[in-house]
C-alpha positions as a LaTeX table, in Angstrom:
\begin{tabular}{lrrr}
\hline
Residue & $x$ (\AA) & $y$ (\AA) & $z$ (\AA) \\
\hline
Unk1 & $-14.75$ & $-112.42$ & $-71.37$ \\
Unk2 & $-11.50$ & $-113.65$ & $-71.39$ \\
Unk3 & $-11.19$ & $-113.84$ & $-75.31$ \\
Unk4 & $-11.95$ & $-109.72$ & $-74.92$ \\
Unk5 & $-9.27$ & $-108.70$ & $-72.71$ \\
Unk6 & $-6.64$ & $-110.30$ & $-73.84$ \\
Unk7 & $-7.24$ & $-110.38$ & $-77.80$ \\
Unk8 & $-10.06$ & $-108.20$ & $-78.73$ \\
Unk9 & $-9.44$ & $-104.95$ & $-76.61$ \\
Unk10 & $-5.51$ & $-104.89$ & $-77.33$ \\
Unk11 & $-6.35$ & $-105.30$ & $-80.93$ \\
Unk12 & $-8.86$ & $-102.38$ & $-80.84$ \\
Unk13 & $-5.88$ & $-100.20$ & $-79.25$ \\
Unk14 & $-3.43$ & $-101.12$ & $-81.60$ \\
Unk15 & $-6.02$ & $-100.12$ & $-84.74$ \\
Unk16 & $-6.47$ & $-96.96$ & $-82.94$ \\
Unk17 & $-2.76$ & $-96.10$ & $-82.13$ \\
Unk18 & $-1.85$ & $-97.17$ & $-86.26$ \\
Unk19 & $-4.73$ & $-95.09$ & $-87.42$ \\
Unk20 & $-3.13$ & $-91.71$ & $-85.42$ \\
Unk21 & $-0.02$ & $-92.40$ & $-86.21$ \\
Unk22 & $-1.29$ & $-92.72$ & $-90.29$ \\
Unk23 & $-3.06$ & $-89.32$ & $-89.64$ \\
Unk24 & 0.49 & $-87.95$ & $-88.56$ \\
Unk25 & 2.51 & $-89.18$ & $-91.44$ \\
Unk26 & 0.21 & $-87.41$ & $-93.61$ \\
Unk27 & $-0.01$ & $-84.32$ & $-92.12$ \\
Unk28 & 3.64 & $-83.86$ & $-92.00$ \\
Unk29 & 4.46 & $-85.49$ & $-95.39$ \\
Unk30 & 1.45 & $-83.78$ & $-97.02$ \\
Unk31 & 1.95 & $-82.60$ & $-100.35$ \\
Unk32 & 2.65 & $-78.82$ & $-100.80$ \\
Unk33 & $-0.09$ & $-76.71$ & $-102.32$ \\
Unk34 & 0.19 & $-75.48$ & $-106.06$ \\
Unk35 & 2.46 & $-72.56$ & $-106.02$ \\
Unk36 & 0.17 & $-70.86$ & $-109.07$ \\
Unk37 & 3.59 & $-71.49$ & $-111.58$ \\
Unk38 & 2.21 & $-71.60$ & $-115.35$ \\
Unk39 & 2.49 & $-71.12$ & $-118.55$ \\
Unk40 & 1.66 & $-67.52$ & $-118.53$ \\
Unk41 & 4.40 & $-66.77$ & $-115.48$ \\
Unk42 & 6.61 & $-68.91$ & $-117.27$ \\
Unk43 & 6.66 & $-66.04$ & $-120.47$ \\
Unk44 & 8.46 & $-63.66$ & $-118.04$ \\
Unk45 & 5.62 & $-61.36$ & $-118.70$ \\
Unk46 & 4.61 & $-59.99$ & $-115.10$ \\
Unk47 & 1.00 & $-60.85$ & $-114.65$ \\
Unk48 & $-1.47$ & $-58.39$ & $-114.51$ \\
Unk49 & 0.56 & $-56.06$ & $-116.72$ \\
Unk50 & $-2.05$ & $-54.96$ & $-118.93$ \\
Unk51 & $-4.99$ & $-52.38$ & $-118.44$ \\
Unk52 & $-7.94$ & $-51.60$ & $-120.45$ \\
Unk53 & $-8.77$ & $-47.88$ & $-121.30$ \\
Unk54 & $-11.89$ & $-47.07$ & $-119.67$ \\
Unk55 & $-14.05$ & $-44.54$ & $-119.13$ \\
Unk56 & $-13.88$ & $-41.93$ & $-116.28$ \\
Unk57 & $-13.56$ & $-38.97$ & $-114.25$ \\
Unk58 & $-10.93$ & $-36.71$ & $-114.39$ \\
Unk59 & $-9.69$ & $-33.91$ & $-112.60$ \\
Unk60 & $-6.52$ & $-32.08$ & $-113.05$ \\
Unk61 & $-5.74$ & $-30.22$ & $-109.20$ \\
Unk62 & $-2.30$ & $-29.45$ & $-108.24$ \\
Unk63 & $-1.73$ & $-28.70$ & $-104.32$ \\
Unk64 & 1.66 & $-27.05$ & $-103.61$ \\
Unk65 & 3.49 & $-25.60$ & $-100.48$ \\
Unk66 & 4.69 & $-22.01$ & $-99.86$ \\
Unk67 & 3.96 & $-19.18$ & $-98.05$ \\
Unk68 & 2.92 & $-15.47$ & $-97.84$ \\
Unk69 & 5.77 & $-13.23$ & $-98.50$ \\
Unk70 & 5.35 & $-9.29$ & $-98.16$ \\
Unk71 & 5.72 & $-7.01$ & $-101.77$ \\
Unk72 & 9.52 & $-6.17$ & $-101.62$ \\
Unk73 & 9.96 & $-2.08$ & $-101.12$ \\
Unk74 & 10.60 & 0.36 & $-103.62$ \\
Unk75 & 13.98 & 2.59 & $-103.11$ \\
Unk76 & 13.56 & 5.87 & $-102.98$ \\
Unk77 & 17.47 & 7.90 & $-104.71$ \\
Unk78 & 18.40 & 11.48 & $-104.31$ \\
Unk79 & 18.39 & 11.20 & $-108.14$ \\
Unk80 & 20.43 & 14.85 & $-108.36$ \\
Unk81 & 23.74 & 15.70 & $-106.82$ \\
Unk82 & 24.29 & 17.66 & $-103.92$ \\
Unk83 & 23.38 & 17.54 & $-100.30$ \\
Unk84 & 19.89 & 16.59 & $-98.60$ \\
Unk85 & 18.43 & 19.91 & $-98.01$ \\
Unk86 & 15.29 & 19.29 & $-95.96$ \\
Unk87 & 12.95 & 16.39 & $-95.07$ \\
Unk88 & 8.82 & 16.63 & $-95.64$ \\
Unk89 & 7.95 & 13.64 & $-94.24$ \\
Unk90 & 9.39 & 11.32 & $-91.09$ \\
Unk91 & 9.99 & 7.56 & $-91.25$ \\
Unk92 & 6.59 & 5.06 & $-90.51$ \\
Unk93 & 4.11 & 7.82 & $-92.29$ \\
Unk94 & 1.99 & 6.38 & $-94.93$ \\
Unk95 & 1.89 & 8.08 & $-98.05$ \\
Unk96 & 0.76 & 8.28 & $-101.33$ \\
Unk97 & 2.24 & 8.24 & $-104.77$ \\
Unk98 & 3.42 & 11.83 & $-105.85$ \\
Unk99 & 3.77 & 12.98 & $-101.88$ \\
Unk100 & 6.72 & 14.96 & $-101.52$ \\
Unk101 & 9.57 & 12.52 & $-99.41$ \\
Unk102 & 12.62 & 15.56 & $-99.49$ \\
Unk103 & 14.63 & 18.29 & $-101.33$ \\
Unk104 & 18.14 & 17.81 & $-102.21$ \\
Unk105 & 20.49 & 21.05 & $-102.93$ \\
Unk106 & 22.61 & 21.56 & $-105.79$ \\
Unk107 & 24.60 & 24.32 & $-106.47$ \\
Unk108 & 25.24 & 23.77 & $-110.30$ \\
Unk109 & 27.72 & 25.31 & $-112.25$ \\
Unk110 & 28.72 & 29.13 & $-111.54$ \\
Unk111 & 27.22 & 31.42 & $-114.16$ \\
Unk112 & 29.64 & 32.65 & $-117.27$ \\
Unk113 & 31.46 & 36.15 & $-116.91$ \\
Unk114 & 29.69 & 39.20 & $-118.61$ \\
Unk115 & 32.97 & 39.97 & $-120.49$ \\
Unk116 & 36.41 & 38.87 & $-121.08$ \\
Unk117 & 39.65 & 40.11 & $-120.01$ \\
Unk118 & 41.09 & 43.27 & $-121.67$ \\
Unk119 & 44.72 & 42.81 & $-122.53$ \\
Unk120 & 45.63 & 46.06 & $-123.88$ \\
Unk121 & 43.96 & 47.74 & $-120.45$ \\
Unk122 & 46.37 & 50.35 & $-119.58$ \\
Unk123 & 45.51 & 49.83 & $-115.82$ \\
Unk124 & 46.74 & 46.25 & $-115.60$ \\
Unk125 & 43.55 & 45.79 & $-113.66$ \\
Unk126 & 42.92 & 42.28 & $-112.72$ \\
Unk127 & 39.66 & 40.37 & $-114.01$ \\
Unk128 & 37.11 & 40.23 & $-113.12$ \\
Unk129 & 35.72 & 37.45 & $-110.48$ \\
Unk130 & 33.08 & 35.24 & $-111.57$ \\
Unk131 & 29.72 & 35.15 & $-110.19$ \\
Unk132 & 29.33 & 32.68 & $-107.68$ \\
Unk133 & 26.47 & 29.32 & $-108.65$ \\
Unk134 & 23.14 & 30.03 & $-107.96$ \\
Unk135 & 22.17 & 26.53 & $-106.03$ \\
Unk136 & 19.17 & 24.71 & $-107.52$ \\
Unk137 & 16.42 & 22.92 & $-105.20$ \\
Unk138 & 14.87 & 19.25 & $-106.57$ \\
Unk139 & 11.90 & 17.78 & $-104.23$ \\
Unk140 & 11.96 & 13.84 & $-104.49$ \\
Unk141 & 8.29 & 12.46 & $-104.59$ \\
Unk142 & 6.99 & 8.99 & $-103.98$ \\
Unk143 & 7.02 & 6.96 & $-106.48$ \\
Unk144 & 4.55 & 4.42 & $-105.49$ \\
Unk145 & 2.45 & 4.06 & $-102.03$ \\
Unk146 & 3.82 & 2.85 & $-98.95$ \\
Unk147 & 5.15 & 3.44 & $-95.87$ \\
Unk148 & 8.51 & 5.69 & $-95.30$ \\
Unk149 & 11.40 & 3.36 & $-94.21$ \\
Unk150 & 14.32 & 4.87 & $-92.16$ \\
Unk151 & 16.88 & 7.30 & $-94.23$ \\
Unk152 & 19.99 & 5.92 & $-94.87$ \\
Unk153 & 21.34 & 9.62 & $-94.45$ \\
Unk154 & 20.73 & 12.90 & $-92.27$ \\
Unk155 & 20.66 & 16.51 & $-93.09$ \\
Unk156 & 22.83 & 18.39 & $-95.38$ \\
Unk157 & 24.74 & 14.85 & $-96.07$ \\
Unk158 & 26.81 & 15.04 & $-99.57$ \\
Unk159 & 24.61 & 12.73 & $-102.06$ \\
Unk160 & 25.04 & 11.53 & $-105.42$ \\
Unk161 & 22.18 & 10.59 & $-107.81$ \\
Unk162 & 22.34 & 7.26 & $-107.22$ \\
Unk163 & 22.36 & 7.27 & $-103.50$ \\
Unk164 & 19.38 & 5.24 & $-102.03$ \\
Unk165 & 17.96 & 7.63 & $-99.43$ \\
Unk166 & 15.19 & 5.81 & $-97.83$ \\
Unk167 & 12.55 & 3.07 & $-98.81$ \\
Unk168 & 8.69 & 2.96 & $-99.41$ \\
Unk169 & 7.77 & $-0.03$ & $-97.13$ \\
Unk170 & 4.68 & $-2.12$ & $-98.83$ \\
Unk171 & 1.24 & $-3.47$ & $-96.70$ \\
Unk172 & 0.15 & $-5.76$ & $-99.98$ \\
Unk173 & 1.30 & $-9.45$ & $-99.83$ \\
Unk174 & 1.55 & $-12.68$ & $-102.36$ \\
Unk175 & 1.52 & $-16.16$ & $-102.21$ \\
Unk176 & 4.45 & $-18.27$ & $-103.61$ \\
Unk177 & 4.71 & $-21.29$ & $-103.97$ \\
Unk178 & 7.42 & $-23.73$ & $-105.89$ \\
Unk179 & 6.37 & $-26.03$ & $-108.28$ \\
Unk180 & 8.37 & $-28.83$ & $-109.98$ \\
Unk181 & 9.50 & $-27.72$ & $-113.56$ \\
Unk182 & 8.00 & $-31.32$ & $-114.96$ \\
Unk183 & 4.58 & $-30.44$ & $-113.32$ \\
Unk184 & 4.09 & $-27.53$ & $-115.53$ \\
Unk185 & 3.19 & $-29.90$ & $-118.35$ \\
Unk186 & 0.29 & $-30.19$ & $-116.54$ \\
Unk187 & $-1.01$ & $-26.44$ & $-116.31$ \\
Unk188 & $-0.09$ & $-25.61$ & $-120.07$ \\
Unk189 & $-2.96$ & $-22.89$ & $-119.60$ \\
Unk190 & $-2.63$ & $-21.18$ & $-115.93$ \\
Unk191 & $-6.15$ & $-20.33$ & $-114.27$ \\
Unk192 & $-6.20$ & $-16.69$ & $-113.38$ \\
Unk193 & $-6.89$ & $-17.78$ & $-109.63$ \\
Unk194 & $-5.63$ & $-20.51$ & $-107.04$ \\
Unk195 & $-7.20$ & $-21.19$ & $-103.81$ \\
Unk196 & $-5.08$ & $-20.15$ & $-101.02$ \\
Unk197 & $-5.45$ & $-22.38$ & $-97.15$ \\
Unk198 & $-3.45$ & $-21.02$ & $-94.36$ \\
Unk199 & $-3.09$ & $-23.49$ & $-91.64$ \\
Unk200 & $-4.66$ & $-22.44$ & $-88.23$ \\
Unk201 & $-5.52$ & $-19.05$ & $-90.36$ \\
Unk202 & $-8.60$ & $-17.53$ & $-92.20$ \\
Unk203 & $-10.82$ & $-19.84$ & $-94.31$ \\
Unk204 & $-9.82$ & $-20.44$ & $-97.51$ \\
Unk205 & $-9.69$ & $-18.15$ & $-100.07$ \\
Unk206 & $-9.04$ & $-17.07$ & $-103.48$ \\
Unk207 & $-5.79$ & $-14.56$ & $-105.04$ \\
Unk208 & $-6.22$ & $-13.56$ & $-108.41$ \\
Unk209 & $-3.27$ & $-13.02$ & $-110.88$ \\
Unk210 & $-1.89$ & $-16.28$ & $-110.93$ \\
Unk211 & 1.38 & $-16.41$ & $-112.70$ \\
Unk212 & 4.77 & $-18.13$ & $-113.43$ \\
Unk213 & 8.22 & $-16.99$ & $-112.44$ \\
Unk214 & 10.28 & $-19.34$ & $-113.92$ \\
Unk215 & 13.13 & $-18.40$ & $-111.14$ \\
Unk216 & 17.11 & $-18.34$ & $-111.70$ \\
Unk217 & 19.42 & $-19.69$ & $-114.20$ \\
Unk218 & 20.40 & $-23.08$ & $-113.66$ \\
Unk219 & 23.86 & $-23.28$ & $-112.94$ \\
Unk220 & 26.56 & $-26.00$ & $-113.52$ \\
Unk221 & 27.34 & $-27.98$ & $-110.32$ \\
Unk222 & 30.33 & $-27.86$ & $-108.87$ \\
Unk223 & 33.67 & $-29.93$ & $-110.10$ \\
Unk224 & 33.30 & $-33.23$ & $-108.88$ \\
Unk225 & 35.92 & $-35.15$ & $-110.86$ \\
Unk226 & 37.39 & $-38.30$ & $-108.88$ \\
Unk227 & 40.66 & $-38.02$ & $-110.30$ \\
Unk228 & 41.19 & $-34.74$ & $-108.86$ \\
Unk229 & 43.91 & $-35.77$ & $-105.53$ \\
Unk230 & 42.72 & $-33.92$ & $-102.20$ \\
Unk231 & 43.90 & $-30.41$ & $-101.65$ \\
Unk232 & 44.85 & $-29.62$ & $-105.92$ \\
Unk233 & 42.30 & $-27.30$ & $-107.25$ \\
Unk234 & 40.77 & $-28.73$ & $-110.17$ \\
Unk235 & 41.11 & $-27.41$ & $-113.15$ \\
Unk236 & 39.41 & $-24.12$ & $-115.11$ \\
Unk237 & 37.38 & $-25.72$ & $-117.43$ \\
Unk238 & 35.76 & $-22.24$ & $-118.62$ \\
Unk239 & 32.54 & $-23.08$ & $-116.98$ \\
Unk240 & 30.25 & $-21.54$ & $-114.21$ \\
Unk241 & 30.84 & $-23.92$ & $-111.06$ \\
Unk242 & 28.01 & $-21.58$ & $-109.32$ \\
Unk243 & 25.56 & $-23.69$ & $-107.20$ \\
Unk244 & 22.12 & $-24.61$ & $-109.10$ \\
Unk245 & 19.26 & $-21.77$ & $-109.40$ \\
Unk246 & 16.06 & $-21.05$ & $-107.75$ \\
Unk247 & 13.37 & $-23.10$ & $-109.60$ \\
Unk248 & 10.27 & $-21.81$ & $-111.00$ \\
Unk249 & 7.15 & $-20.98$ & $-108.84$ \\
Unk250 & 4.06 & $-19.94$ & $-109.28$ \\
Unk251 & 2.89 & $-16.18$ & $-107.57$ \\
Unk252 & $-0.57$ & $-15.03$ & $-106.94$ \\
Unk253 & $-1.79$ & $-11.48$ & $-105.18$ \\
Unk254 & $-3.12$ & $-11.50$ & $-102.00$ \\
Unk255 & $-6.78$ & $-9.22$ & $-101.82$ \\
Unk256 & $-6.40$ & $-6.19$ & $-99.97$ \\
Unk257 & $-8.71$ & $-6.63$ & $-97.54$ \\
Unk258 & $-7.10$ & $-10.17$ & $-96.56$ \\
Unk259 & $-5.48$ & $-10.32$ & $-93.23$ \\
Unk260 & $-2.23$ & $-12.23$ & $-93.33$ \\
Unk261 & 1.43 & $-11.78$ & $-92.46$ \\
Unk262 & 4.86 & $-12.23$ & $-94.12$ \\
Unk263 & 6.19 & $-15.98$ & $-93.65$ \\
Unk264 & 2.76 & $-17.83$ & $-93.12$ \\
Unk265 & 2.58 & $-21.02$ & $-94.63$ \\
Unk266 & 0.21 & $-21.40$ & $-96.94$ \\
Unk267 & $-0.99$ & $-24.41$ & $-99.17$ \\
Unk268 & $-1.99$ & $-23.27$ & $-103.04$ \\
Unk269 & $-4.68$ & $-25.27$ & $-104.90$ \\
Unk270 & $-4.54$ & $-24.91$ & $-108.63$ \\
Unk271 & $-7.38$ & $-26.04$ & $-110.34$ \\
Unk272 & $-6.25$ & $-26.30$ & $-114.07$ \\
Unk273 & $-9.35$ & $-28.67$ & $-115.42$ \\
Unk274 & $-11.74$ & $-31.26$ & $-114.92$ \\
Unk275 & $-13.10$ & $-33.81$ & $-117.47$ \\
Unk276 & $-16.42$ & $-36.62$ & $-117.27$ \\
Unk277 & $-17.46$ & $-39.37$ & $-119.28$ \\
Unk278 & $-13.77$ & $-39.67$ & $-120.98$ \\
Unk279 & $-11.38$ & $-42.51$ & $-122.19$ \\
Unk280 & $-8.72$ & $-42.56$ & $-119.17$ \\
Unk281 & $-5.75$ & $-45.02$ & $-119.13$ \\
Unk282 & $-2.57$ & $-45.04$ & $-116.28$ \\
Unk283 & 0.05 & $-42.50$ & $-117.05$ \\
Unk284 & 2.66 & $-45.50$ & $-116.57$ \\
Unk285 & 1.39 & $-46.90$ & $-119.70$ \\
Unk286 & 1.81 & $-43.83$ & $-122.12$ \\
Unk287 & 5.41 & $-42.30$ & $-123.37$ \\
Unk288 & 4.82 & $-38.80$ & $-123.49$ \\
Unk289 & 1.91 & $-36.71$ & $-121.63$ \\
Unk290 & 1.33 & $-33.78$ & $-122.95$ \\
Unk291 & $-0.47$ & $-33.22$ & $-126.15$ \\
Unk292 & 1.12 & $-36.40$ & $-128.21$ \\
Unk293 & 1.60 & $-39.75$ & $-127.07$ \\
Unk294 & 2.15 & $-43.44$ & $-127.49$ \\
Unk295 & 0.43 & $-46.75$ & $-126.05$ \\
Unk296 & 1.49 & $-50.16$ & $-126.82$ \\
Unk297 & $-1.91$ & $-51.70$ & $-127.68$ \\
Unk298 & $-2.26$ & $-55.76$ & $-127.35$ \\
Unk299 & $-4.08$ & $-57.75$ & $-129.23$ \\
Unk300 & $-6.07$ & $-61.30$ & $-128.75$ \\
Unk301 & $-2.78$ & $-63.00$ & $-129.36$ \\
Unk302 & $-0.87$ & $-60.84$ & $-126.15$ \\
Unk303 & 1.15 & $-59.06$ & $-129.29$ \\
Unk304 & 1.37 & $-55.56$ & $-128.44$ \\
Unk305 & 1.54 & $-52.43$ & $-131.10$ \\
Unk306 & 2.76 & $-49.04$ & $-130.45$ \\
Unk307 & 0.14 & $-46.43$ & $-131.55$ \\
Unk308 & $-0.39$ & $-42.89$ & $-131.43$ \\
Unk309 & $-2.55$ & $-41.04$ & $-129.28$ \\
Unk310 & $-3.95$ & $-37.11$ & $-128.66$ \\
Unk311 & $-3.88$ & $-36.33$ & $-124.79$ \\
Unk312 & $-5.84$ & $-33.88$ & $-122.97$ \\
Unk313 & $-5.78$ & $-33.61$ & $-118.87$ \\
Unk314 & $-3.55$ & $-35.76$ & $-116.45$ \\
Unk315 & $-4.13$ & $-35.68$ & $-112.30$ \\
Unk316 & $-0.75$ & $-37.66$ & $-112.37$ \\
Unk317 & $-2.18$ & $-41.19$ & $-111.95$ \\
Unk318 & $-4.17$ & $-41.09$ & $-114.76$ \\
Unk319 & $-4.25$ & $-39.25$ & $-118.31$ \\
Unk320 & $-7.34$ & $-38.47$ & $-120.58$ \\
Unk321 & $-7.00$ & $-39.96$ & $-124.57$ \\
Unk322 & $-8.97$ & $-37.79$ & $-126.41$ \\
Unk323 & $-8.28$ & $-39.40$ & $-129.87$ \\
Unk324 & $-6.50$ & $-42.75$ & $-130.98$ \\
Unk325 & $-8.18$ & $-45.45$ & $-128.25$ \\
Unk326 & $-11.13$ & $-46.82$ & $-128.12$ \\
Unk327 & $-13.20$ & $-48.01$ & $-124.86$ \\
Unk328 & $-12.59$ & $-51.37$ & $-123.77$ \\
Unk329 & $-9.21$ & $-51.81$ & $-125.62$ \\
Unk330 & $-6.60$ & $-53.24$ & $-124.22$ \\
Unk331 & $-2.66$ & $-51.86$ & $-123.39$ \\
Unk332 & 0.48 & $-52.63$ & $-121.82$ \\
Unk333 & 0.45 & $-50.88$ & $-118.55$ \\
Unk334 & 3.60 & $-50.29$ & $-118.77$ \\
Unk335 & 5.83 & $-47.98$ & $-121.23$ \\
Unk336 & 8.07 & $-50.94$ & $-122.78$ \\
Unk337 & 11.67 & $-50.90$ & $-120.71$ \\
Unk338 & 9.34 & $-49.12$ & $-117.59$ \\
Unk339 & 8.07 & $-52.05$ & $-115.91$ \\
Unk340 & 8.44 & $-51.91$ & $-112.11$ \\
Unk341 & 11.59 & $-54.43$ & $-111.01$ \\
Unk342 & 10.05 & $-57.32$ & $-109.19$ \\
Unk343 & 11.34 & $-57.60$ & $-105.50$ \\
Unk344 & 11.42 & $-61.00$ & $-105.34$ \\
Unk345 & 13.77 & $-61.85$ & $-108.47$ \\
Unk346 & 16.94 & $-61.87$ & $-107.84$ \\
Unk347 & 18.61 & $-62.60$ & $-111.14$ \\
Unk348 & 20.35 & $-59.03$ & $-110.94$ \\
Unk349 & 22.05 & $-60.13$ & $-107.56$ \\
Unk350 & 23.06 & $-63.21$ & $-108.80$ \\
Unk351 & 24.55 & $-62.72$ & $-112.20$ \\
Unk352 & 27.75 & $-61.43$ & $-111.08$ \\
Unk353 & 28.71 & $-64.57$ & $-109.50$ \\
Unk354 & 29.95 & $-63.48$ & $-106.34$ \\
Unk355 & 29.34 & $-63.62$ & $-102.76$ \\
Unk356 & 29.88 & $-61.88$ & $-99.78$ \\
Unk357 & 30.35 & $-64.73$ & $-96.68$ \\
\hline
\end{tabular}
């Protein structure tokens, strides 16, 4: 018993305390697990940069933001010269086109005299006064429907053919919405109809007579030369400094019997195609999406080819190749020069040699 406590036991603490401390050592001294570096993230090829052209579903919807805007009126001119003789109808009625809106007075040019002067008249008597103009009478009609606006002038007011006397108010509506100019390559054919979804509003429903307005001239923007000093005008280069135009939207009519109101917003669906069962690759990896294209195809060595392809429909993400790919093959999925910047290299920082302390 003696031989226990005093060699046996301490030894057994002393194996125990060197076997935790052991544990320890190797738990903080552990190597660190592979960090996945190999040959193939050693090419500087980003991994997973390739795609294979597969087949899918595609669907070619385009969901824009506008509103419902009210018809713009159509003015109403004296188109004669004279004064405004009478009114037929009275601001707010409804009418239709042809109704008679008011008469404008002119008193034209005073008839010829019947004879000239006699100079050998023995009398001396003095000529004869001329006639005085027989006034004419033109009635204005409407020429559209709508409702009669307020008249810009009252009765027996001096008017000239051009004067704008009132204005035939509209009750039809449209839906506009813009679109971004590079989006039109995807609606090369416009459906005649777009789906129209007022928030909080009617169900959905359809307008018919889709169309394009391509919008306003682009203008040049404004001089911004940094060598110009503060307060010197820059200067007059010839060119139109104007701010930049209205872009192109597309406009649809609202059906008659359609309740809405001028200034709802409204969301447009365009449905320009849909597609099954076709070859579909990412957009990213094709230059050029409309019609003709190019994909950098790789082969079983990684060596990649540029090739031709026909395109057909493209929801953005992806893009139907209706000619020059087969299933199964495999592409860069990336345009060469495209290929997203990797956040975690910074080589671009770095190369100037400099730093901020």
């Amino acid at each position: 018993m003696h031989i226990f406590r005093r060699v046996i036991l301490p030894s057994a603490f002393l194996f125990v305390l060197l076997l935790i401390a052991g544990l320890l050592a190797w738990i903080a001294f552990k190597p660190a697990p592979e960090d996945g570096f190999d040959s193939t993230s050693a090419t500087g090829q980003p991994q997973g940069s390739s795609v294979f052209a597969e087949r899918g579903s595609i669907a070619n919807s385009l969901e824009l933001k506008g509103s419902i805007a009210v018809d713009p009126p159509t003015a109403v001119k004296a188109d004669h010269e004279g004064t405004v003789n009478h009114f037929f109808v009275q601001p707010g009625d409804d009418v239709l086109e042809g109704a008679q809106l008011f008469q404008v007075r002119s008193t034209g040019e005073a008839p010829a005299p019947a004879g000239g002067s006699d100079a050998g008249d023995a009398d001396g008597a003095a000529e004869a006064a001329p006639a005085p103009a027989k006034p004419k009478y033109y009635t204005v009609v409407a020429p559209a429907d709508g409702t009669v606006g307020d008249f810009s002038v009252d009765k027996d007011a001096t008017v000239t053919a051009e004067t704008e006397v009132t204005q035939l108010l509209k009750d039809s509506f449209t839906a506009q919405a813009p679109i971004p100019a590079v989006d039109l390559y995807r609606v090369p054919k416009l459906p005649k109809t777009a789906t129209i979804a007022i928030t909080d509003g009617p169900a959905p429903f359809d307008c018919t007579a889709l169309r394009l307005d391509q919008g306003g001239s682009v203008k040049n923007p404004p001089n911004t030369d940094p060598s110009t000093e503060d307060g010197e005008a820059p200067a007059d280069t010839g060119s139109d400094t104007s701010a930049t135009g209205d872009g192109p939207k597309l406009i649809c009519t609202v059906p008659e019997k359609q309740t809405v109101f001028n200034g709802l917003e409204a969301t447009m669906t365009v449905d320009a195609g849909a597609a099954d069962d076709v070859i579909v690759v990412p957009v990213t990896a094709v230059r050029g999406l409309t019609d003709k294209g190019t994909v950098w195809v790789l082969d079983d060595n990684g060596e990649a080819t540029e090739r031709a392809v026909t395109l057909g429909l493209n929801d953005g993400a992806m893009v139907e190749v209706k000619s020059g790919l087969e299933e199964g093959e495999e592409v860069s999925e990336f345009v060469p020069g495209t290929e997203p910047k990797d956040e975690g290299d910074m080589s671009d920082d770095m190369s100037g040699g400099e730093f901020d302390f």
